[in-house]
C-alpha positions as CSV (number, residue, x, y, z in Angstrom):
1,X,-11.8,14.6,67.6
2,X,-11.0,14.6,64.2
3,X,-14.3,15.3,61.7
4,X,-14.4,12.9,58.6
5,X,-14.7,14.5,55.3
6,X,-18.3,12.7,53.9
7,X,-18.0,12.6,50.0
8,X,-21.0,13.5,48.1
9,X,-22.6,11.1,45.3
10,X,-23.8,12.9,42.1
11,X,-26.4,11.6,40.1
12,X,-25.1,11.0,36.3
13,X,-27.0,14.1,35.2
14,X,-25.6,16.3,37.6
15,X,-21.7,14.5,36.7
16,X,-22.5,15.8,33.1
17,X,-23.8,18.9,33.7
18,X,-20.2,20.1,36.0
19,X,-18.3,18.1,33.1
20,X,-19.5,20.7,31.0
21,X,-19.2,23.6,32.8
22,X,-15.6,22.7,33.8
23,X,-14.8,22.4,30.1
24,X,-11.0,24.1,29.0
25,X,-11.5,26.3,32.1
26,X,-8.8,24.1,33.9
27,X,-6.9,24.6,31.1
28,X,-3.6,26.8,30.9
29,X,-3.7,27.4,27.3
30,X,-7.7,28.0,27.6
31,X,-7.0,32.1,27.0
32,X,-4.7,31.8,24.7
33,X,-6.6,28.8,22.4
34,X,-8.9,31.7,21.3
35,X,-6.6,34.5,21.1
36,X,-4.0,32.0,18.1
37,X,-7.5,30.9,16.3
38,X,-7.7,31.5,12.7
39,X,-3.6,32.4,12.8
40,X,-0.5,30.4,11.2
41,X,3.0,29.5,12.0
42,X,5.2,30.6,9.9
43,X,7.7,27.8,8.0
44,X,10.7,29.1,10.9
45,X,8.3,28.8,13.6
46,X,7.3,25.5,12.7
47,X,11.1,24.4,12.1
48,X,12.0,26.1,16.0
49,X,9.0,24.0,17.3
50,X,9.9,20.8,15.5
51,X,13.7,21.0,16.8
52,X,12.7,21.7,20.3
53,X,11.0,18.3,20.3
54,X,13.9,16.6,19.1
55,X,15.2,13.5,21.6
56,X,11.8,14.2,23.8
57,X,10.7,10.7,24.6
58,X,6.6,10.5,24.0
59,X,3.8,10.5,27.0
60,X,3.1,6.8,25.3
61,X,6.7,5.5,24.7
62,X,6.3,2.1,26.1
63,X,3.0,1.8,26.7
64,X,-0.1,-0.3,25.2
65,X,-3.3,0.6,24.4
66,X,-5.9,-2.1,25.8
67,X,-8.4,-4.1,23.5
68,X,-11.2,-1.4,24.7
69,X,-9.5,1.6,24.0
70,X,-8.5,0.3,20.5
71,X,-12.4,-0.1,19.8
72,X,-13.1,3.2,20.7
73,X,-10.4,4.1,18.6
74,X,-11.5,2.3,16.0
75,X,-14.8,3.3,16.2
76,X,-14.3,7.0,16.4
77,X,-12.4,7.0,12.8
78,X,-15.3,5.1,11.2
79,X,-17.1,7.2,8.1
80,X,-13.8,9.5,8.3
81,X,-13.4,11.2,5.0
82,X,-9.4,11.7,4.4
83,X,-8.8,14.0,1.8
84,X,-6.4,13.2,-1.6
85,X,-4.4,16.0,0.1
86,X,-3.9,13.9,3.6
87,X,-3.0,10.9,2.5
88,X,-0.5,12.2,-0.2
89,X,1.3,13.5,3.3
90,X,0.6,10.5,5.5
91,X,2.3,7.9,2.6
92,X,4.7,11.0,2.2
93,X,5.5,10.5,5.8
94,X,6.5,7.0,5.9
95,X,8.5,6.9,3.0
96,X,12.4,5.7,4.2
97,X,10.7,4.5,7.6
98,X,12.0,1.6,8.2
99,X,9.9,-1.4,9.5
100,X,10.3,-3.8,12.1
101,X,11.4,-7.3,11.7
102,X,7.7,-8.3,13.5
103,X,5.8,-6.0,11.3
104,X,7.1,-6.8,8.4
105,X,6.5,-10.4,9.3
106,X,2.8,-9.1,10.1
107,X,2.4,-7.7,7.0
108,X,3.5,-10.4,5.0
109,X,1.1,-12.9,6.6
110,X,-1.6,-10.3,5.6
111,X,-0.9,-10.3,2.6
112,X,-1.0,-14.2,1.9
113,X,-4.6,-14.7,3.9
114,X,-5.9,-11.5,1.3
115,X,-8.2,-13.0,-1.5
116,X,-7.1,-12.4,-5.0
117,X,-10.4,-9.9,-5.2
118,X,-9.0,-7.8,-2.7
119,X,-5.1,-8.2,-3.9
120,X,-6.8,-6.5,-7.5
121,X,-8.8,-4.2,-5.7
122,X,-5.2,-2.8,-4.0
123,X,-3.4,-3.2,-7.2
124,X,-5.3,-1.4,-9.3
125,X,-5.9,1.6,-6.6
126,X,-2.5,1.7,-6.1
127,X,-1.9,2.6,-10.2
128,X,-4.6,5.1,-10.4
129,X,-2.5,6.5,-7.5
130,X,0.3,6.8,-9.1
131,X,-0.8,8.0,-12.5
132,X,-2.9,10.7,-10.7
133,X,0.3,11.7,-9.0
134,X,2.7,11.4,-12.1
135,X,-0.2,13.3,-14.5
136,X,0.5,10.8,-17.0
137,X,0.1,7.0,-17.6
138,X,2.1,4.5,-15.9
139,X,4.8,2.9,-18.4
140,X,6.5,-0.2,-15.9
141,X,10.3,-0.4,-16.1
142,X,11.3,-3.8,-18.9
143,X,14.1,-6.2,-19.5
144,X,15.3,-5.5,-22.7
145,X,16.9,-8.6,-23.5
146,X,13.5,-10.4,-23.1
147,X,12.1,-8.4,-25.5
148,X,15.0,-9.5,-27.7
149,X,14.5,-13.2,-26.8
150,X,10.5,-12.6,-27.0
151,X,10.9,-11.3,-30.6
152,X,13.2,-13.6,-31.9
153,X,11.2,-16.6,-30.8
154,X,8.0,-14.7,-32.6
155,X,9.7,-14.5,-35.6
156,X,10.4,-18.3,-35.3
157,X,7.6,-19.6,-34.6
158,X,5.2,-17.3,-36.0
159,X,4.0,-14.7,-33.8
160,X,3.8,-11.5,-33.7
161,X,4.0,-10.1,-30.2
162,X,3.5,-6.8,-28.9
163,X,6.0,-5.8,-26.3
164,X,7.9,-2.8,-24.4
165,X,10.0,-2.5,-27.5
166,X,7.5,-3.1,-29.9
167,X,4.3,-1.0,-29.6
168,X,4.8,-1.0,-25.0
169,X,3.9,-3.8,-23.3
170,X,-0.1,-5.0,-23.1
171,X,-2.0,-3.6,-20.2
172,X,-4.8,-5.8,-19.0
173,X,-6.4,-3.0,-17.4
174,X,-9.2,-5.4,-15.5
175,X,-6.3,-6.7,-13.5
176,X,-3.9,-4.4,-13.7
177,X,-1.2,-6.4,-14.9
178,X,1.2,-5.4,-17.9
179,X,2.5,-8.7,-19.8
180,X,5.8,-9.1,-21.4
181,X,4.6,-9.7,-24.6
182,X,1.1,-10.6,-26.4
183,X,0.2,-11.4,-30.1
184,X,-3.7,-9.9,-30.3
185,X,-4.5,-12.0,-33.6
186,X,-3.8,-15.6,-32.2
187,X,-4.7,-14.1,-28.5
188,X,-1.4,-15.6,-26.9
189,X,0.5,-13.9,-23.9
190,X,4.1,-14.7,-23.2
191,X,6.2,-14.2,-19.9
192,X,9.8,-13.8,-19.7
193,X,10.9,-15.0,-15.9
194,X,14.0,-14.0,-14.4
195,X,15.5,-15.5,-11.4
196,X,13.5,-13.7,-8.7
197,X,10.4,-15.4,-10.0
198,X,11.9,-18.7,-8.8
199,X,12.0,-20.5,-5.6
200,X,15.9,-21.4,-4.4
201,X,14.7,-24.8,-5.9
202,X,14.3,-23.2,-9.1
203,X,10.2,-23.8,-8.9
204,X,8.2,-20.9,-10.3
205,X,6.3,-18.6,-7.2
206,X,2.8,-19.3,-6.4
207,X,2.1,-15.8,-7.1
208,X,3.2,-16.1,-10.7
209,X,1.2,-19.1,-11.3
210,X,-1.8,-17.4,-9.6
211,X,-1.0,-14.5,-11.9
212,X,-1.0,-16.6,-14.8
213,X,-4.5,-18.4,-13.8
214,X,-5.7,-14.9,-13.6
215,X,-4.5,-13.7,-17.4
216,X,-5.8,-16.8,-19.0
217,X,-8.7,-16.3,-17.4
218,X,-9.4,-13.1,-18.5
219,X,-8.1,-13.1,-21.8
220,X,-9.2,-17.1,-22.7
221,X,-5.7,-16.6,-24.0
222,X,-3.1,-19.1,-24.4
223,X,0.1,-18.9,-22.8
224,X,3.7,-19.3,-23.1
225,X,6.0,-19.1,-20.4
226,X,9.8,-18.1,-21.2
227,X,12.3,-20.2,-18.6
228,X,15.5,-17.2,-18.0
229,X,16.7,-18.9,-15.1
230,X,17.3,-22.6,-15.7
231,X,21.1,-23.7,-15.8
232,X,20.6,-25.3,-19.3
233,X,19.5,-22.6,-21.3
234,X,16.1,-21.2,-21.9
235,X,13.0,-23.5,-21.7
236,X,10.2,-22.4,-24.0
237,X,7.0,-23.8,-21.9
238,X,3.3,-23.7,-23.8
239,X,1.1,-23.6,-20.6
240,X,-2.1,-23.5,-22.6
């Protein structure tokens, strides 16, 4: 006759009480945890370690959180304070990563659903960013033959407009948009837009004209819009 094991029920209490006596004991590295506290790697160390990963395929390589665990997650980073320091190494980190077709697809549709509120809130984070880095102010790259076409039309018509040539380009700071050029007297901005700006059908971006809502806005400015792109020569357009 064979006896049958009968398995004990512990009351939750109990449960937590041997959860936390059981704690690192099981544990291979339980001495040793103690013993490497407070002590570095050195730079070789760390470069041995690193190479003896290489090619290991991860404990989570093809498989998927569930919708609970992600909570948790989620939850458990809440209130987290990331130093200037970390994220300077987590956006070094993913520099030259390349992204998936899906994600960037994700990220794209993000971006579209985000209010124009949160768009500035991003856009002017992401200049303070880079001035902090940089220690100076940022000064965007320019297309020096619309200042050329920018001045000469000033001259014609009246204007005097500051631009990357001619005093750097006007910062809206509120924004955080820099605009080609700008005469502060008569309070009129002017654009310069190339061929990326357009559509294959040759119709200005939504963003640009959201862009341009947002200056005149602002600034109660008019606005002049500079047509680089269209077969027939340039297209002087007064929006405003």
């Amino acid at each position: 006759m064979k006896l049958r094991r009968v398995r004990k029920s512990f009351s939750e209490e109990t449960r937590k009480k041997m959860s936390e006596a059981k704690k690192g004991k099981n544990n291979p590295m339980f001495g040793k945890i103690g013993a490497m506290k407070g002590k570095h790697h050195s730079k070789e160390s760390r470069q041995k370690m690193s190479n003896s990963q290489m090619g290991r395929v991860g404990c989570y390589k093809g498989k998927h959180r569930s919708e609970a665990t992600k909570l948790k997650l989620s939850n458990s980073l809440k209130g987290r304070i990331i130093s200037d320091e970390t994220r300077q190494k987590m956006s070094d980190a993913k520099i030259g990563r390349p992204l998936s077709a899906k994600h960037r697809k994700k990220l794209c549709l993000a971006k579209q659903n985000m209010s124009n509120e949160t768009k500035q809130k991003m856009r002017l984070a992401a200049i303070q960013r880079i001035e902090r880095n940089s220690g100076g102010q940022l000064n965007p790259a320019y297309n020096t033959n619309a200042c050329k076409i920018i001045e000469e039309y000033g001259k014609k018509n009246g204007y005097n407009f500051q631009h990357a040539m001619n005093g750097g380009e006007f910062h809206i700071k509120e924004l955080g948009y820099w605009v080609d050029g700008y005469d502060r007297k008569k309070n009129i901005v002017i654009e310069y837009y190339e061929r990326l700006h357009y559509s294959i059908d040759g119709i200005l971006k939504n963003r640009e004209l959201n862009r341009e809502k947002e200056i005149i806005k602002q600034l109660n400015c008019g606005f002049i819009r500079i047509n680089g792109f269209d077969k027939n020569g340039l297209i002087m357009e007064k929006i405003s």
